[in-house]
Structure formats: structure tokens, C-alpha cells
Residue, then its C-alpha position, 0 to 999 in steps of 0.5 A: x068934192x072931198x071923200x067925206x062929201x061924196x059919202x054923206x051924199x051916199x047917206x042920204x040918197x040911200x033912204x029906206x021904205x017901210x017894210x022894204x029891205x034897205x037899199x044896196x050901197x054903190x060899192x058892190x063887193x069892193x075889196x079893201x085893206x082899208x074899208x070906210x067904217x063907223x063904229x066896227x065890230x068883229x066875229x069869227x066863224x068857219x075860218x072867215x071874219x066878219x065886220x059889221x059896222x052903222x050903215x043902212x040895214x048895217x053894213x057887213x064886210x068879211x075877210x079871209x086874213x084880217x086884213x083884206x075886206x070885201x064890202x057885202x053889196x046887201x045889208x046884214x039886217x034886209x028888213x028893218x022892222x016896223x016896230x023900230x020906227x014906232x018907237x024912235x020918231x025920226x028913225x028910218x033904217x040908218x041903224x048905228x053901232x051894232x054888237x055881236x056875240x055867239x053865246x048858247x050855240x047863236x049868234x046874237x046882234x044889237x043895234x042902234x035906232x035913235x036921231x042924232x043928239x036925242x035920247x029917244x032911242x031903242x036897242x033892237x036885236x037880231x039872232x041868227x043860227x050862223x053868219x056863213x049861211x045865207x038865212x036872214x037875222x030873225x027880229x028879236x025885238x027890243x031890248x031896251x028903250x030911252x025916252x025923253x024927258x023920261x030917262x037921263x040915259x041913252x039906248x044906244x051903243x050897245x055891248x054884250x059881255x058874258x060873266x064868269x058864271x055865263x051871266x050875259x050882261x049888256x053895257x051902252x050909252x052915250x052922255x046924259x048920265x054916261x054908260x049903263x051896264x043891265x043883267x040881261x035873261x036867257x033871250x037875251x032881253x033886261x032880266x025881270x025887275x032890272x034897270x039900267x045902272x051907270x058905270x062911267x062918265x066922262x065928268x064927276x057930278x056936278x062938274x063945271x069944267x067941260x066944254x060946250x057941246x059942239x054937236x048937240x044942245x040936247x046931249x049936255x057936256x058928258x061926253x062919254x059912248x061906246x063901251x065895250x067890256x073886254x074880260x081879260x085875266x081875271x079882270x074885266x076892262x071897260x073901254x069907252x069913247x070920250x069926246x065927239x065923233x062924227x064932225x069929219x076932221x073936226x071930230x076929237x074922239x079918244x078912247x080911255x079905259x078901266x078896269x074891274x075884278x067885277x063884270x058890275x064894277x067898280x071901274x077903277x084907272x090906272x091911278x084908281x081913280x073910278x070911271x064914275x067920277x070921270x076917271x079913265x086912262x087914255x089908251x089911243x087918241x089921234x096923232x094929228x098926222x094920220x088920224x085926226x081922232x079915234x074912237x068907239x073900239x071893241x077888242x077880241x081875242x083871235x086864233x084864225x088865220x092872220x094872227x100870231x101862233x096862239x092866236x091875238x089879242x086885237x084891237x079895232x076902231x074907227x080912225x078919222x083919217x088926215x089925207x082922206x080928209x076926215x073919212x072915217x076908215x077901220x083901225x087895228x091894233x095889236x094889244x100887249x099887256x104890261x106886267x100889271x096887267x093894262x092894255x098898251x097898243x102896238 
């Protein structure tokens, strides 16, 4: 039985009851350079790093150095709120692609509920005072909700981003109509009369060359997740994931970006072709040796311990990887700026 197996089987033992914390994973307090991971993000706080990463009550790993991690036996959220299985049938406490940021002295965390392949889907969010104390996440509520049949975009992915003038800002999605960008408010909520805007996709309107969808009939060919808006240089680079995860070592995720002086775009590529007729520049794909496919990534700058004098621009994803056949584990990379000012990977 190979890795992949053994942790779906995890999965799905692992069910939650209505109002209980999530259940503990099996690997308690497990130390790794190399921990298993979907859809990781990172901060920092009082010299340790924090990941967190889709799991049940999403799984939390923290690190001294960057490098190694110990694997929490509990769950980041302990309790998963009633009000996100009201509003995404078929959720229960498997909780995908969170996001944090501090802004205004809290921390703040988004998160996922939705079933795969399906529009239906809810963005909660969770604060939270400090990530070293042992204070659970307050429940935030809802940010934003997609229904079927109602809304040609979905509530998933999310990302925060804060402007120039200490604007937040929320981009996410997956398929449909592509990624979407929201003004949010001070409670970190969609501000007063916002809607949801596209600023990529993956094909340009009315595009027939793209593949079947392998993974979904719901979805359609627009096969385009996971942004993350990364300000950088007066620039602000939107990173996004095409094609399809989550099949093992079938998967063929990549990771494009783009670019815009705007945090609200146009995204342009390196050949100003803009991301919303289906432009983007390839900045990492498998290389069929060690990694079948990579994808949704975030990209921070880090001065604490384990990074270079002054401190380093990162670069992390999650990687299937070739000999432990299609586990999806976490990638880091190093990020180097060309003279013109695009994102290369050491």
C-alpha cells in the first residue's frame, strides 16, 4: 500500500461531529524536514515559524529554523463552527487553503469549506491576539459565500493583501470565471456594496483549445486557483496555479505569475499579455524527477532565524512528489529578482 493510500485512508477515518473539536491526526508531535502538506502558508511571531496547511480543523506545524517542523497533534481551528456546514452541504471539518495575515496588532486567518469540484462554498475567518499562546481562534464569521446556479465564481482559496494606503484587499478562487479580488473593511469582512471582480483565468473568453476537465464535470476548463498577491518593489505579483491538483501523481499543477503597479490590476506577464485573457509567466512546473507537479504557493519576506543577513524572500508550495509516489509534501524556494524586477526561483 503506497503513502498516498495510507494518508487518504487517514482522511477519511478522520470525521468530525457537529460541535466537537476535529479529531487528533496519528502523527503526534512528528518532527520532519519534509512535513506532508496541501496548500501551505506561513507566518512569524517571537522567533518561531508557523504552517498551516488544508486538513481537518487545519493542520498547524511550527519550526525554529525554517526547516525542521513538528507537526502539532491538534488542529489550528478546535472547533468548526456550526453556521459552515449550514451553508456548504456536504462540508463537515476537512477545511482547505487557509490564509494568515497580522494587520492592526491580529492576526487573521481564512479558510476554506466547500466539496470538491462544486461552487458551493463559503470563505470563514478566524482572529486570533497571538499564535504562540494557547488561546483558541475567535469565529469571525463569513467573508464571502458562492452558490450554485447563482454565481460563476468560487469561495475558496483565499488570500489577503494589504495596500499602500493599509487597504486590505482579499483575492481567491478556482475555475469558473477565474480568480477574484474584494475590498474588504476594517473587520476584515467584503466592504459595503463590493462584489467580487475577476482578475485572471487561466483561458481568454471563449477559448476552445483547453483540455476536458479530468477532475470535475461541474468546474469546466478554466483551470486557474490559488492566488497569492505578493507586493514587492512598488509592484504587486499575483501568483496563481493552473491546471489540476489533487490527482497523486496524475496531478499537473504549475504555477504562473503576473504582475501589476495596481493591487486592483491589470495583471500583465512578462510578455504583457494580461492574466485575464489567460496570460501568466511559468515560474516553476514539475521536473518529472523529483516532483510530478507543484502548485498553490504563497511568498513571504523573512528576517528570523534560518534565512540569509537582511533577511529573504521565500517561496513555498506543496510538491507531488516522484518517489513517495504522488505524497504531496512542502517546497521552499528562495526567490531572486531579475534586473526588471521578475521573481526567478533558486
Amino acid at each position: 500500500m503506497n503513502r498516498l493510500l495510507l494518508t487518504l485512508l487517514w482522511v477519511t477515518m478522520c470525521t468530525a461531529v457537529v460541535a466537537q473539536p476535529p479529531h487528533r491526526t496519528h502523527r503526534r508531535n512528528l518532527e520532519t524536514t519534509t512535513p506532508m502538506v496541501h496548500d501551505p502558508v506561513m507566518a512569524y511571531e517571537d522567533s518561531l515559524y508557523h504552517l498551516f496547511s488544508t486538513g481537518w480543523g487545519i493542520q498547524h506545524a511550527t519550526s525554529r529554523d525554517c526547516r525542521t517542523w513538528r507537526v502539532a497533534d491538534v488542529p489550528a481551528m478546535t472547533v468548526v463552527p456550526q453556521w459552515t456546514r449550514d451553508s456548504v452541504p456536504g462540508f463537515e471539518a476537512h477545511v482547505w487553503a487557509p490564509d494568515i495575515i497580522k494587520w492592526h496588532g491580529r492576526w487573521w486567518m481564512a479558510y476554506s469549506c466547500s466539496t470538491f469540484g462544486r461552487n458551493g462554498s463559503a470563505i470563514g475567518l478566524l482572529s486570533n491576539r497571538s499564535l504562540s499562546s494557547m488561546s483558541p481562534w475567535k469565529d469571525e464569521g463569513c467573508i464571502v459565500t458562492s452558490r450554485e446556479q447563482r454565481d460563476n465564481w468560487n469561495a475558496i482559496d483565499p488570500n489577503f493583501v494589504i495596500d499602500a494606503n493599509d487597504q486590505p484587499w482579499m483575492t481567491f478562487g478556482s475555475f469558473w470565471d477565474g480568480i477574484q479580488l474584494v475590498k474588504l473593511d476594517t473587520t476584515m469582512h467584503m466592504a459595503a456594496g463590493c462584489r467580487p471582480v475577476t482578475i485572471a483565468r487561466r483561458h481568454a473568453p471563449g477559448d476552445l483549445t483547453a483540455e476536458p476537465n479530468p477532475t470535475s464535470k461541474f468546474a469546466g476548463t478554466n483551470a486557474i486557483e490559488a492566488p497569492f498577491i505578493f507586493p514587492h518593489g512598488g509592484w504587486f505579483y499575483l501568483f496563481v496555479a493552473w491546471d489540476y491538483c489533487c490527482r497523486g501523481i496524475k496531478s499537473n499543477y504549475r504555477v504562473a505569475v503576473g504582475r501589476s503597479r495596481s493591487v486592483e490590476g491589470p495583471y500583465l506577464d512578462r510578455n504583457g499579455k494580461p492574466m485575464l485573457e489567460g496570460g501568466g509567466t511559468l515560474l516553476i512546473e514539475g521536473d518529472k524527477k523529483e516532483f510530478e507537479a507543484l502548485g498553490h504557493c504563497a511568498a513571504y519576506h523573512f528576517e528570523g532565524p534560518g534565512m540569509a543577513p537582511g533577511g529573504e524572500d521565500i517561496f513555498i508550495c506543496h510538491g507531488y512528489n516522484i518517489p513517495l509516489e504522488g505524497a504531496s509534501i512542502l517546497v521552499k524556494r528562495t526567490i531572486s529578482w531579475t534586473p526588471d524586477g521578475w521573481p526567478e526561483l533558486k
